[in-house]
N, C-alpha and C positions, 0 to 999 in steps of 0.2 A: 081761513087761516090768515092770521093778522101778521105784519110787517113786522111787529117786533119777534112772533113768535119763528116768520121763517129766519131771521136776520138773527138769532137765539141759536136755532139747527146748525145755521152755515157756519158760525164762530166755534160751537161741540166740534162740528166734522174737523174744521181746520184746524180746534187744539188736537182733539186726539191723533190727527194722521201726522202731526209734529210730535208728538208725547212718546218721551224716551219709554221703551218696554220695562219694565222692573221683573229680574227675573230673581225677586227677596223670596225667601220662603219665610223670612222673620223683618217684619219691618216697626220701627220705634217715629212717632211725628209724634212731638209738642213745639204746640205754639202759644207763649205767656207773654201777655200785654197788660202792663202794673202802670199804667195811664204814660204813656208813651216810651217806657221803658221796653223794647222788645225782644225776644227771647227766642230762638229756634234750636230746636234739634232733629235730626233726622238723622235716621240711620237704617242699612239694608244689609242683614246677611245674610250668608247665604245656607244657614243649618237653622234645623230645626231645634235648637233644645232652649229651654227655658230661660227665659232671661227677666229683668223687671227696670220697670222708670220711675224712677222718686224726683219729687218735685217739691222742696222745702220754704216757704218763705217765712221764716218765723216770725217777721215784722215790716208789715208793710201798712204805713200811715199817709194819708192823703186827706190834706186839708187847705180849705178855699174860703176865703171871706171876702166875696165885691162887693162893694156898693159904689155906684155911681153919684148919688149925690157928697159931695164933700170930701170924694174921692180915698176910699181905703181898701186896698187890695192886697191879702199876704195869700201867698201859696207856700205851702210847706209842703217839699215830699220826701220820707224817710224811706226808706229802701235797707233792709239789712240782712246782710248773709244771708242772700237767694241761692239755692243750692240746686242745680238740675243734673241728675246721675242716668244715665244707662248702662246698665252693670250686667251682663250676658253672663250668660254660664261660662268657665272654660270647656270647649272640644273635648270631647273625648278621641279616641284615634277613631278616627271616619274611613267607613268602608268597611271595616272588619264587625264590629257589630259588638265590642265590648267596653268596657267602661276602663279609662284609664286608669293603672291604679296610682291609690295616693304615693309622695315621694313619704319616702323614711325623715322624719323628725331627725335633728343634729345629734349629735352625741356631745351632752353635756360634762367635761372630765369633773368627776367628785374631789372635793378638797376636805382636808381636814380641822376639823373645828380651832385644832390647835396650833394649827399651821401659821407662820408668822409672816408668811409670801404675801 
């Protein structure tokens, strides 16, 4: 066994016996890096229902022209409405084992066509 590979072990043992326990039963990690632009989300809850992560970047432009002789250097970096969503289900009532119902829609009062209000 080589010195990097025990010195490898010893740094595992001492992250994981520091490493917070995660008791998620639903966990979300991204991590977006658009040339030094960086990005995190994390998130932990603690039910199981379905949830989803949308990650948008509709326009992302990265441009680089060096030259060392005679010296010309342009970097242009465009970045636009980058969108990062985690959108979970709402709960339903937990513990009893059934599906929330939906709430009743407003009541919209009827007006008359010929009504001058």
């Amino acid at each position: 066994m080589g010195i990097f590979s025990l010195t490898k072990k010893i740094k595992n043992k001492i992250t994981n016996f520091f490493k917070k326990e995660c008791h998620c039963r639903n966990k979300d990690q991204v991590h977006l890096n658009l040339d030094g632009l960086e990005i995190f989300l994390e998130r932990c809850m603690a039910y199981d229902k379905p949830h989803e992560v949308t990650i948008v970047v509709p326009r992302a432009e990265l441009r680089k022209k060096i030259e060392k002789g005679d010296e010309l250097e342009e970097i242009e970096i465009l970045l636009n409405s980058i969108t990062v969503v985690s959108s979970p289900q709402r709960p339903s009532n937990e513990g009893n084992g059934e599906e929330a119902p939906l709430p009743e829609p407003p009541e919209i009062p009827r007006r008359s066509l010929n009504s001058k209000e």
